[in-house]
C-alpha positions in Angstrom: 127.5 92.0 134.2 127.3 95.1 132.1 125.9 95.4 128.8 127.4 95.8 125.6 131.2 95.8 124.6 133.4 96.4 127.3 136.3 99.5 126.7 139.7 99.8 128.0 139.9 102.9 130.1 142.7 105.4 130.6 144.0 105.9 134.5 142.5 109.8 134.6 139.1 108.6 133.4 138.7 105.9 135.3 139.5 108.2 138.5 137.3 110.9 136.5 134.3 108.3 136.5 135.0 107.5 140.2 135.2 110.5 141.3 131.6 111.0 139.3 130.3 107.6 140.9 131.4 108.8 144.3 129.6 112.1 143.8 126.5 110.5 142.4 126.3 107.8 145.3 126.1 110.9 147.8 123.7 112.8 145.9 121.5 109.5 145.5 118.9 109.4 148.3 118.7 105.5 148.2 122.8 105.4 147.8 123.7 104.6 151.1 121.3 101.2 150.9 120.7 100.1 147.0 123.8 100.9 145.5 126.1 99.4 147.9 123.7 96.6 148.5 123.7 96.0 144.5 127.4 96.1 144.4 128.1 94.1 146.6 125.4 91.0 145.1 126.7 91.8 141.7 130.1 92.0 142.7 130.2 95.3 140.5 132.4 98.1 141.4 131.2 102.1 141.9 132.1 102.4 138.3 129.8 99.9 136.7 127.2 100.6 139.0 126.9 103.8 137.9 127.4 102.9 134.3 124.6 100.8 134.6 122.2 103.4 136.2 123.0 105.6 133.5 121.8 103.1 130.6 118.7 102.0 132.2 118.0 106.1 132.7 119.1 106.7 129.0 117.1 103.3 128.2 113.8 104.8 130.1 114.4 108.2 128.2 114.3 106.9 124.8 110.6 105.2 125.5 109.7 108.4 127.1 110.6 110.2 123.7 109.0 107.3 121.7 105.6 107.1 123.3 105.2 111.3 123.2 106.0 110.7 119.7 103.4 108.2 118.7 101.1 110.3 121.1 101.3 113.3 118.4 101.5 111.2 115.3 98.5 109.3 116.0 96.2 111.2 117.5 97.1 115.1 115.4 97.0 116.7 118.4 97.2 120.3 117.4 97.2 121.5 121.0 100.7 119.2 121.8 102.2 119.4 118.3 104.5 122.3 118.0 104.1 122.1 114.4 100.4 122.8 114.2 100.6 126.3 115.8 99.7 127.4 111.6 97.6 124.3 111.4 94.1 125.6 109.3 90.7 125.7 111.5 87.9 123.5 110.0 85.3 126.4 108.4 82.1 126.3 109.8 78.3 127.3 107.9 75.8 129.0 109.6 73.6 130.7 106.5 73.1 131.7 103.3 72.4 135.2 101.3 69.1 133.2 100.2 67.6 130.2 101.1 65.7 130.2 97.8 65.9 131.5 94.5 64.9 131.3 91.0 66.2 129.6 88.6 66.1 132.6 85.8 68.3 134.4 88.7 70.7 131.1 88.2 70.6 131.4 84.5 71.4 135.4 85.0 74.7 134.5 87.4 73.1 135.0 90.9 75.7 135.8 93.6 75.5 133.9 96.6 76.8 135.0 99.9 77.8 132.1 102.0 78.2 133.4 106.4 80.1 131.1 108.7 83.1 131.1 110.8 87.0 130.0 110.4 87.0 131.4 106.8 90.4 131.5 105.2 91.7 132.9 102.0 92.2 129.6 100.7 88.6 128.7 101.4 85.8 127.7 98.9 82.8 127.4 97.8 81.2 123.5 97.2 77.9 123.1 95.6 76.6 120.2 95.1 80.2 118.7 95.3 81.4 121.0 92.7 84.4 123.5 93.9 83.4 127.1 92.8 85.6 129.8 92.1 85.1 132.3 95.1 85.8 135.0 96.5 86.5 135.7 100.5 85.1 138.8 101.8 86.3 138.2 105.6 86.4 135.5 108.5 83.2 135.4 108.2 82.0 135.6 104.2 82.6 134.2 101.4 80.4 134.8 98.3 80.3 132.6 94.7 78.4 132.9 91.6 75.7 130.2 90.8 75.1 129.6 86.9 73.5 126.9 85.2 76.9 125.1 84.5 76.8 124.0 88.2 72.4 124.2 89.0 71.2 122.7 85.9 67.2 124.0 86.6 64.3 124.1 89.9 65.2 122.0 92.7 67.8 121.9 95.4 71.7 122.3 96.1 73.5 121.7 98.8 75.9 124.2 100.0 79.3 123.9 102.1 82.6 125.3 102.4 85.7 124.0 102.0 89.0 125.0 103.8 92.4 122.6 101.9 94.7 121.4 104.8 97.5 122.6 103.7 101.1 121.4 104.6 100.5 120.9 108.1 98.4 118.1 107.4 101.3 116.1 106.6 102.6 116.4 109.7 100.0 115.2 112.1 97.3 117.7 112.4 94.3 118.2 111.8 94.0 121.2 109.4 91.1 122.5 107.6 88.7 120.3 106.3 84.7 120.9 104.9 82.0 122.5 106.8 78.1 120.8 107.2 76.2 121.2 104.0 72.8 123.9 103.9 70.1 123.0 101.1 69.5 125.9 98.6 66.2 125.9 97.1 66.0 126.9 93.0 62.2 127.4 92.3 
């Protein structure tokens, strides 16, 4: 009738439990029809009735836990997952210093101020898929000095910052990641 191993029972908890079943049937809005009724079909006492309400509550409460669980592991959510409250916004581009420049001002060290948004100290610099040493100037600024170890002569470069997860990454969030690229032009 029950599940799992059955145990032998002292007199004062079995008239503790009682007691609990007899308060719990009272309490119960559908007590006075279903737990009677199921009693009396199952042939189980006020006891085991109310044993077996509390596993299949305990039973319901441990998929409730499991599903909110795999809610924040698979989908990051930083808005649900207490632990991403220090979880690292992805940066965000909007210009540059200069949109062109020449390539003796490369071959000089030419500093580049990159603007944008969700700027951290731990941000940087990423020209043409090379990380630069850089220096944050705010929220908003980062600059980084272009030479001709990373523009080898006239052309292009592609320009986009860079923000490193961090250690909330590795528990479900989404944490920092790399901004949308702007094209530098070397003349």
């Amino acid at each position: 009738m029950l599940d799992g191993p059955q145990e032998d029972m002292s007199t004062s908890e079995v008239k503790g439990n009682q007691e609990f079943a007899r308060w719990f049937g009272k309490r119960t809005k559908e007590s006075s029809s279903v737990v009677p009724r199921l009693t009396r079909q199952q042939g189980l006492d006020a006891y085991s009735m109310t044993s077996l309400m509390m596993k299949r509550i305990h039973a319901g409460l441990r998929l409730l836990s499991t599903l909110l669980l795999a809610v924040l592991a698979l989908q990051g959510c930083n808005a649900l997952n207490p632990l991403c409250g220090s979880a690292r916004p992805a940066p965000s581009i909007s210009s540059l210093s200069d949109a062109t420049i020449t390539f003796a001002q490369v071959q000089q060290g030419f500093l580049l101020t990159v603007n944008g948004s969700h700027i951290v100290s731990s941000s940087v610099a990423v020209i043409n898929g090379t990380t630069l040493s850089t220096q944050v100037l705010s929220s908003s600024q980062l600059q980084v000095t272009l030479t001709t170890a990373t523009i080898m002569g006239p052309g292009t470069a592609s320009v986009a910052i860079n923000t490193p997860g961090g250690n909330t990454s590795a528990v479900g969030c989404t944490s920092g990641g790399t901004s949308k690229a702007l094209t530098l032009t070397i003349t």
